[in-house]
C-alpha positions as CSV (number, residue, x, y, z in Angstrom):
1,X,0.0,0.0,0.0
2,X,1.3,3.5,-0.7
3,X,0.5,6.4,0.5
4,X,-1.4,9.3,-0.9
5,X,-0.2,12.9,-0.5
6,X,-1.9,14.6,1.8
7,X,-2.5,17.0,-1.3
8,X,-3.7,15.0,-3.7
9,X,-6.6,13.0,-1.3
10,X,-9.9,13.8,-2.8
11,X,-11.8,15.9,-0.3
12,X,-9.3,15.8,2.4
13,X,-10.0,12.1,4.0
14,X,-13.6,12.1,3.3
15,X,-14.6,8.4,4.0
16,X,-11.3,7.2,4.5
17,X,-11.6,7.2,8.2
18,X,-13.6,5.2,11.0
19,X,-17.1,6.9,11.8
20,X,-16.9,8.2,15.0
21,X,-13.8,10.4,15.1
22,X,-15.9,14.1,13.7
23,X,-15.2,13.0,10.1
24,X,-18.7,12.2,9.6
25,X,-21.4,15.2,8.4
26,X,-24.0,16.3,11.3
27,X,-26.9,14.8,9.4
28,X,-25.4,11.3,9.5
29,X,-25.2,11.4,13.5
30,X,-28.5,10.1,15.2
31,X,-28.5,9.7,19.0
32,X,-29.1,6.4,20.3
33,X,-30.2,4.9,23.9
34,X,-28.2,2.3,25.8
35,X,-30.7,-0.1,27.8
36,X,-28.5,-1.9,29.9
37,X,-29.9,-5.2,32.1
38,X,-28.5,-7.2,34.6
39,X,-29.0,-10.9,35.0
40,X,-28.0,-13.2,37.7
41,X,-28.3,-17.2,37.5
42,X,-27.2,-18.0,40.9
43,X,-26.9,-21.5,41.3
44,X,-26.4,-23.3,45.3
45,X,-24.3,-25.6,45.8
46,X,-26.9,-28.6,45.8
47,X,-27.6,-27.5,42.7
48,X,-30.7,-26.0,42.7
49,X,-31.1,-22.5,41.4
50,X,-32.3,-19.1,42.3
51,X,-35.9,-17.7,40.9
52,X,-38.2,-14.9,41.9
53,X,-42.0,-14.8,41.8
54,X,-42.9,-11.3,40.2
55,X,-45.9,-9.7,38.3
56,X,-48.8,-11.1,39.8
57,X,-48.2,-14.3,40.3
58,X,-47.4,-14.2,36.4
59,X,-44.3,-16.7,36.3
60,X,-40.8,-17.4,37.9
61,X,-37.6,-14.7,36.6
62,X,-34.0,-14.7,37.1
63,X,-33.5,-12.0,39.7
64,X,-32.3,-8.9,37.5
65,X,-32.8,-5.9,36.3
66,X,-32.1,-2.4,34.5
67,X,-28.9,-0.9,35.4
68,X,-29.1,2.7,36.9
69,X,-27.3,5.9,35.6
70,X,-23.6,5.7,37.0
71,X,-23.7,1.8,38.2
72,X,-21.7,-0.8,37.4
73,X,-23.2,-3.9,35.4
74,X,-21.7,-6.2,38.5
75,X,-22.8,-3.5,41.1
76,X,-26.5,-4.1,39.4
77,X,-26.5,-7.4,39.7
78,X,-25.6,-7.9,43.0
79,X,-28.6,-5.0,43.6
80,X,-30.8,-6.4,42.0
81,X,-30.3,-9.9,43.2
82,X,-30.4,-8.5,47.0
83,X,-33.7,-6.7,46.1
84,X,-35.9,-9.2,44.2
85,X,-34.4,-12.3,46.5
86,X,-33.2,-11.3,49.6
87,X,-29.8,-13.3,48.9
88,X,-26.3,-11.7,48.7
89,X,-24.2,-13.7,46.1
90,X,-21.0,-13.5,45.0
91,X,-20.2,-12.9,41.4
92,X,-18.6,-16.3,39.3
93,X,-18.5,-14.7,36.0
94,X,-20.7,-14.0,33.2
95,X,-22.6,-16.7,31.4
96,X,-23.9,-14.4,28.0
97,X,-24.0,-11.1,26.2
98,X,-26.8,-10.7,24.6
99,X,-26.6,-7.2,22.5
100,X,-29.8,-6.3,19.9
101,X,-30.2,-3.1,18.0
102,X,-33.4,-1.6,17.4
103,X,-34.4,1.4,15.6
104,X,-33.3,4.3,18.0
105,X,-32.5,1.9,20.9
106,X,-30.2,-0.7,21.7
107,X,-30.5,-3.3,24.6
108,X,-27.5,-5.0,25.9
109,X,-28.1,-8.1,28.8
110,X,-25.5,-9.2,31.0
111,X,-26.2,-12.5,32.7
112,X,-23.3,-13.6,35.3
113,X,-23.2,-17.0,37.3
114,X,-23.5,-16.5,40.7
115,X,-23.2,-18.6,43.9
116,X,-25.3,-17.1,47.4
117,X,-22.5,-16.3,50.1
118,X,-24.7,-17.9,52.8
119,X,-26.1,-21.2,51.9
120,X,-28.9,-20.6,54.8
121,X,-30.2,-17.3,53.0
């Protein structure tokens, strides 16, 4: 590959570089919104797992939720977790990222593996 004189480049980089970096015109930009969620599959050591009882009644739910402005995604689960379930766990890793774009939204789901820190709770 050679290089082009700074010169002789048609319209002084247009196109030639990443999005993101100004290059692109102000019409091209559209704001989009970040949903964040956090997940937790938290599993005991007998095996058995961890479900909440939400909406009426309506079905059993990994304990999770949206992640707040300025929280981690850990910090969320581990919130969340605590809130809907009344257990503390401790975090084991993450199991899936699940990412899907939308028109004029994105939602990104973090479910982590999780083990309760006190097997009585």
């Amino acid at each position: 590959c050679g290089e082009v004189p700074r010169s002789s480049a048609p319209d002084a980089g247009a196109g030639l570089y990443p999005a993101g970096r100004g290059e692109m015109p102000a019409e091209n930009h559209r704001a989009v919104v970040l949903y964040s969620f956090a997940l937790v599959v938290c599993q005991r050591a007998d095996g058995r797992f961890l479900l909440v009882q939400e909406f009426c009644n309506q079905g059993f739910w990994l304990p999770g939720g949206a992640v707040d402005p300025q929280e981690s995604l850990c910090s969320a689960a581990l919130r969340e977790t605590r809130e809907e379930a009344g257990v503390d766990v401790e975090l084991q890793g993450i199991l899936k990222i699940e990412h899907s774009a939308r028109d004029g939204y994105v939602r990104m789901r973090i479910i982590f593996y999780a083990r309760p820190k006190d097997e009585a709770q």
